[in-house]
KOLGU-371976 format. One record per residue (C-alpha): x, y, z. Coordinates in steps of 0.02 Angstrom, whole numbers, plus 32768, in hexadecimal, padded with zeros to 4 digits. Layout:
<nodes>
xx; yy; zz
X; Y; Z
...
</nodes>
This chain:
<nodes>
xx; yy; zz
8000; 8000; 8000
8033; 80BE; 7FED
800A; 80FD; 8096
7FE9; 81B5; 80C8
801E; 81E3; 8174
7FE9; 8271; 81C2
8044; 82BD; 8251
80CE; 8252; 822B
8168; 82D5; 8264
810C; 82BE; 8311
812B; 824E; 839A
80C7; 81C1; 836A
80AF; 81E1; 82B9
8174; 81D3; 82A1
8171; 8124; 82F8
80E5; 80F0; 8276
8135; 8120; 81F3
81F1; 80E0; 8219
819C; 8030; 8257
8138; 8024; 81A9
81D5; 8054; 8149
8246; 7FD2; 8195
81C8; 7F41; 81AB
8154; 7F4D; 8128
8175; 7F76; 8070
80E4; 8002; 8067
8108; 80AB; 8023
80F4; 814B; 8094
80B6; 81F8; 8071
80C0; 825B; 810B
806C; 8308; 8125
8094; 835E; 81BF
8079; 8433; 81EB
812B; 841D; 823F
80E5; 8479; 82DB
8151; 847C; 8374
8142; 83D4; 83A6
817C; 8397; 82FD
8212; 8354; 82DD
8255; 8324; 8227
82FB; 82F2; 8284
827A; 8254; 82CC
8293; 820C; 821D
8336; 8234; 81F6
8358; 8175; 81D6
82CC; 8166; 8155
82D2; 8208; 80EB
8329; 81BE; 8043
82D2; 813C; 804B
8283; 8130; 7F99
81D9; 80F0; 7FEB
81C9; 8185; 804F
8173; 822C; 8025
8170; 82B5; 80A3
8106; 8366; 807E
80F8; 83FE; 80DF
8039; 8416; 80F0
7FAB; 8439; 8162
7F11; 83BE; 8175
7EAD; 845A; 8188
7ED5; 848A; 80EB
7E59; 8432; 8079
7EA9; 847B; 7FC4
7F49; 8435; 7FF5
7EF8; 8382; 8040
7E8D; 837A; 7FA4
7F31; 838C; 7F3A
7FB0; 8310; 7F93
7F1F; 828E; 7F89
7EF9; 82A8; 7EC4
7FCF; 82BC; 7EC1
7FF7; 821A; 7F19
7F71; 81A1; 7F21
7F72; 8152; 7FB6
7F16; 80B3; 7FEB
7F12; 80DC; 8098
7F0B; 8157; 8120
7F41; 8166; 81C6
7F25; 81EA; 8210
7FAA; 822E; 82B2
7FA6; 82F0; 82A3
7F64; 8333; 8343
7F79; 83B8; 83C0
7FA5; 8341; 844C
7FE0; 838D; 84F8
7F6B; 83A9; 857B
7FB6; 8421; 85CF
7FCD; 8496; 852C
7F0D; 8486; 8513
7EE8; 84BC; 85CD
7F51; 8558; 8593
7F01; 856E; 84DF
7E71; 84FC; 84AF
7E5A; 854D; 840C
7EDD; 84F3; 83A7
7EB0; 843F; 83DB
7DFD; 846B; 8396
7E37; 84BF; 82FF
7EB3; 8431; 82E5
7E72; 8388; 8336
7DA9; 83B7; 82FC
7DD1; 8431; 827E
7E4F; 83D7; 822B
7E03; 8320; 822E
7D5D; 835B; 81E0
7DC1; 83A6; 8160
7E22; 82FD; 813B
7D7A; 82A7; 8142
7D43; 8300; 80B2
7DCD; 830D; 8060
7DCF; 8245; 8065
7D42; 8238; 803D
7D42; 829E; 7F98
7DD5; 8220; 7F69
7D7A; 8186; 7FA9
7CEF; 81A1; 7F50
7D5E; 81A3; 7E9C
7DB6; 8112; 7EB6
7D9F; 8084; 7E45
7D27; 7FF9; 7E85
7DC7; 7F80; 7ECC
7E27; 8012; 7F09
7D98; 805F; 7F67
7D68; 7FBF; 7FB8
7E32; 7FAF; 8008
7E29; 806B; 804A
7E41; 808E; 80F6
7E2D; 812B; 8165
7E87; 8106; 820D
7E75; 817A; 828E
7EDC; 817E; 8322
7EB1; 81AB; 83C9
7EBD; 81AE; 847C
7E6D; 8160; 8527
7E65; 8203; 8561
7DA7; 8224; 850C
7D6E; 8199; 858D
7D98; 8216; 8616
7DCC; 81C9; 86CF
7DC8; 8133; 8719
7DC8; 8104; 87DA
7E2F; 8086; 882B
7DE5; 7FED; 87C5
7DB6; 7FBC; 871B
7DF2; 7FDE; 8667
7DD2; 8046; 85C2
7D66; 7FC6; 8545
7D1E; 8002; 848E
7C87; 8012; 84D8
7CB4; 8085; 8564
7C52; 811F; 8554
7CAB; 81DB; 852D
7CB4; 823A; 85CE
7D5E; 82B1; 8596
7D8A; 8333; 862D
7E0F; 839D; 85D7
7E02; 8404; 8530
7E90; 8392; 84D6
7E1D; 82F6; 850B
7D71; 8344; 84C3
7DC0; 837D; 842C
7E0A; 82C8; 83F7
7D42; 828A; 842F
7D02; 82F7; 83B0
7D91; 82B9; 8325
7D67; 81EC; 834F
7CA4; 8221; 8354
7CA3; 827F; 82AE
7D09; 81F8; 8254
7C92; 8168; 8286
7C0E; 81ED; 823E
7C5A; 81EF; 8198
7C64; 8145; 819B
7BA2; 811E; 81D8
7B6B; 81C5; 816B
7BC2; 81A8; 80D1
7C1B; 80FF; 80DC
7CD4; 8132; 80D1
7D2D; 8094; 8122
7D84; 80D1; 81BA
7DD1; 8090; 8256
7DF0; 80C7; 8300
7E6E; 80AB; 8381
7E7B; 80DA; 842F
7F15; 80C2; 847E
7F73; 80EF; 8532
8010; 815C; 8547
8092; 813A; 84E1
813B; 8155; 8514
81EC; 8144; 84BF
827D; 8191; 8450
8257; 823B; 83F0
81C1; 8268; 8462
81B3; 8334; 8482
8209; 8355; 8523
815D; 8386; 856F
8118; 8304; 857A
813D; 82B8; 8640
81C0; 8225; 860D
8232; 82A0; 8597
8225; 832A; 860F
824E; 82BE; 86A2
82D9; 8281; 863E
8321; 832F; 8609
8300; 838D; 86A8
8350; 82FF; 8725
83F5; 82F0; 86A4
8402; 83AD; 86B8
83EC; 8397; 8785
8348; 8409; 8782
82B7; 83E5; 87E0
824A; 8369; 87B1
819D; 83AB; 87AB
80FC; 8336; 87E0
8048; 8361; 87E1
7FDA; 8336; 887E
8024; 82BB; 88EE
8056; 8248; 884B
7FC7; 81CC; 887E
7F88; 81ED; 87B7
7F94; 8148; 875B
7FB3; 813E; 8690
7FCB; 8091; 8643
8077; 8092; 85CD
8076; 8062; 8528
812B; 8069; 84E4
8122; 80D9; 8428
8174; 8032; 83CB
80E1; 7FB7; 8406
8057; 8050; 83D4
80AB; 8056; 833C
8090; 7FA1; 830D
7FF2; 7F96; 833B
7FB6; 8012; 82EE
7FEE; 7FDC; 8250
7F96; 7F35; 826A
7F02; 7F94; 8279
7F12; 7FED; 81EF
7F36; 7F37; 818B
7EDF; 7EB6; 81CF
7E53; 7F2C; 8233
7D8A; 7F18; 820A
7D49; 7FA6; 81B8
7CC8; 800F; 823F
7D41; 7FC4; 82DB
7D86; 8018; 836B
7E27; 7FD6; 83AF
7E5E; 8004; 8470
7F20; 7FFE; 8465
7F83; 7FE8; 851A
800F; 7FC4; 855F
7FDF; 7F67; 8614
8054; 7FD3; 865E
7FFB; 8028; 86E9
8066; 809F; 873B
8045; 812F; 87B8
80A9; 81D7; 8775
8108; 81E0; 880E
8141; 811E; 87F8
8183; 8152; 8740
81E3; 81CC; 878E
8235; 8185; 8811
8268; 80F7; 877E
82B8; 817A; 870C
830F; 81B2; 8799
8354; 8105; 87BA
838E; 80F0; 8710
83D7; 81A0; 8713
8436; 8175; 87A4
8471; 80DC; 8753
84B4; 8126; 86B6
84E2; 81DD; 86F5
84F6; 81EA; 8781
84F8; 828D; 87F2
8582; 826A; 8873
850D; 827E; 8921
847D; 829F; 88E9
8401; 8222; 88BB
836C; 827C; 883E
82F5; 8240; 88AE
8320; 82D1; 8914
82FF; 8340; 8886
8232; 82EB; 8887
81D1; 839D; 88A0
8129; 8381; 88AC
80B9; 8429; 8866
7FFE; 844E; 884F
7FA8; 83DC; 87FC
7F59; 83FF; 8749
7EAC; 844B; 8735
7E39; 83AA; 870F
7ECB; 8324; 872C
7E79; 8270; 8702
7EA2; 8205; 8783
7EB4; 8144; 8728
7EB5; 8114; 8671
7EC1; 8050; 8649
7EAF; 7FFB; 85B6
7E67; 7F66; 8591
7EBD; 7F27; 84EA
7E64; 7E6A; 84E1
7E17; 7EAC; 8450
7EA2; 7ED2; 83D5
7EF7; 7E34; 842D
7E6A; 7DC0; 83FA
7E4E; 7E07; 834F
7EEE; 7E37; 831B
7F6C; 7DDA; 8377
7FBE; 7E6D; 83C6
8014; 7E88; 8454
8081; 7EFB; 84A2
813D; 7EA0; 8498
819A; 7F2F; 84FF
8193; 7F13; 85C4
8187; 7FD1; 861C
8237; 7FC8; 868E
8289; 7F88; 85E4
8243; 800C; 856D
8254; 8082; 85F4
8318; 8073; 85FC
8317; 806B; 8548
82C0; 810A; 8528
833A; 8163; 85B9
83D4; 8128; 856D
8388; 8169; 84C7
8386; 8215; 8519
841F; 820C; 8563
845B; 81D6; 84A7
840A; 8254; 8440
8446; 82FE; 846D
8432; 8346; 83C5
838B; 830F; 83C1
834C; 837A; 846B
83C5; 83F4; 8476
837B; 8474; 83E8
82CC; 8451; 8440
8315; 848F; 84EF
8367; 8523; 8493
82DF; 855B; 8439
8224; 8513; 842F
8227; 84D6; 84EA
8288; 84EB; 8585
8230; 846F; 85F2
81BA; 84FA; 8648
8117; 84E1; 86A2
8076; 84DC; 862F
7FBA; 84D0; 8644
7F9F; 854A; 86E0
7EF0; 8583; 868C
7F36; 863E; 8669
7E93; 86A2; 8674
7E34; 86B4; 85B5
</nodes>
């Protein structure tokens, strides 16, 4: 298949499109903005490769969407570009609906324009996979687990604007019959991830001997999905995935933040070491975000059963992995720190 990617200079996106490169023989088109969280150097490894396509566009942009379809005919879509940190939309909520609603409607139409041309075999193979997030289930309590059939309850503007994306695309595919697919999947974690995010700027802050910065008491609980498993299964669903399906996507890595952090901090002390000073001391536990979930859990039976996935990464391994990365990869952070981000304190609800 020729697949288009959007989003794929992000996080996520640049795992997807690296895994599909090296372990499939599909061909990639990949459209990203290049906002601040992108990062072309993500795919440094893949960019002369002949089966890869990158262009410098904006999914709100329906001209330019129209034209990249008509200009590289792609059998598939999967769709990655989002406005994804919560904290960012506490601050500014507008660009995760322009982008996340805004943007995916536009896509959606834009698809389906295309779809609709496509010869009779070609337009029964398409795919529209879009890619989401457990946070549009909202919070959990001390038991139980994230299922398809979970209802929407998001609590934060990042979470309601990716509910609106997954509801409008099973729309188009209910309304008009465009064959889509959704997935749902826990926090990823791993190399190239914007130094926002908690792992990255745990990482970054406790190399440099900073504090290290927790909401609450760290009693919140995320289940970790490491980027290289997401990546693979979401290309599973995207190949071997039922037309109409949702797909929950986890890791069965429960972990409360402040556990996380204490690990990093381990493995910190392990590789670099600060002579006297274990990075535990450095734990500095602040006010906790407006509307923090407490629990997300997934449970992934689903994609196991149908699909055959499952994660293959344990946490501690992938954890150490993804800090040595860090530790590794200077010139990938470095410009970030010096320029886009320097690791400061976001979504305190600044008045509108």
């Amino acid at each position: 298949m020729k697949i288009l990617v959007t989003g794929g200079c992000g996080f996520i996106g640049s795992a997807v499109v690296r895994h599909l490169l090296a372990a499939t023989d599909h061909a990639v088109v990949n459209v990203d903005k290049l906002t601040y969280a992108a990062s072309p150097e993500s795919l440094a490894s893949v960019a002369t490769e002949p089966r890869y396509d990158f262009v410098q566009a904006d999914v709100c942009d329906r001209a330019t969407i129209d034209a990249i379809l008509v200009a590289h005919r792609p059998d598939a879509i999967m769709h990655l570009a989002a406005e994804t940190h919560v904290d960012r939309s506490i601050d500014g909520p507008a660009d995760f609906v322009a982008t996340n609603v805004g943007g995916t409607y536009t896509l959606l139409e834009a698809a389906r324009l295309y779809w609709s041309g496509l010869p009779c075999a070609r337009k029964a193979g398409f795919r529209f996979h879009h890619v989401s997030t457990d946070e549009v289930f909202g919070s959990l309590g001390a038991t139980g687990r994230f299922s398809e059939t979970t209802p929407y309850a998001p609590r934060s503007p990042y979470a309601a604007s990716k509910a609106a994306s997954d509801h409008f695309v099973r729309a188009w595919r209910d309304t008009y019959g465009l064959p889509t697919l959704v997935s749902n999947c826990s926090n990823n974690f791993g190399p190239c991830q914007f130094p926002e995010k908690l792992i990255p700027l745990t990482i970054l802050r406790g190399l440099a001997g900073q504090s290290l910065p927790v909401y609450g008491d760290g009693s919140n609980v995320r289940d970790w999905l490491f980027v290289e498993d997401h990546a693979e299964a979401l290309v599973a669903i995207l190949e071997r995935g039922a037309v109409g399906e949702d797909y929950n996507v986890g890791g069965d890595a429960e972990r409360s933040n402040l556990t996380v952090v204490r690990a990093i901090c381990g493995i910190l002390d392990d590789l670099r070491p600060i002579p006297g000073r274990p990075r535990r001391q450095l734990i500095e536990f602040v006010a906790d975000r407006p509307g923090h979930d407490f629990r997300y859990a997934i449970d992934a039976g689903k994609i196991a059963r149908a699909l055959g996935w499952r994660p293959r990464h344990g946490f501690e391994d992938a954890l150490r992995r993804t800090v040595s990365w860090y530790l590794e990869n200077e010139g990938w952070w470095r410009p970030i720190l010096d320029g886009r981000y320097r690791t400061e304190r976001l979504g305190l609800a600044a008045t509108p």
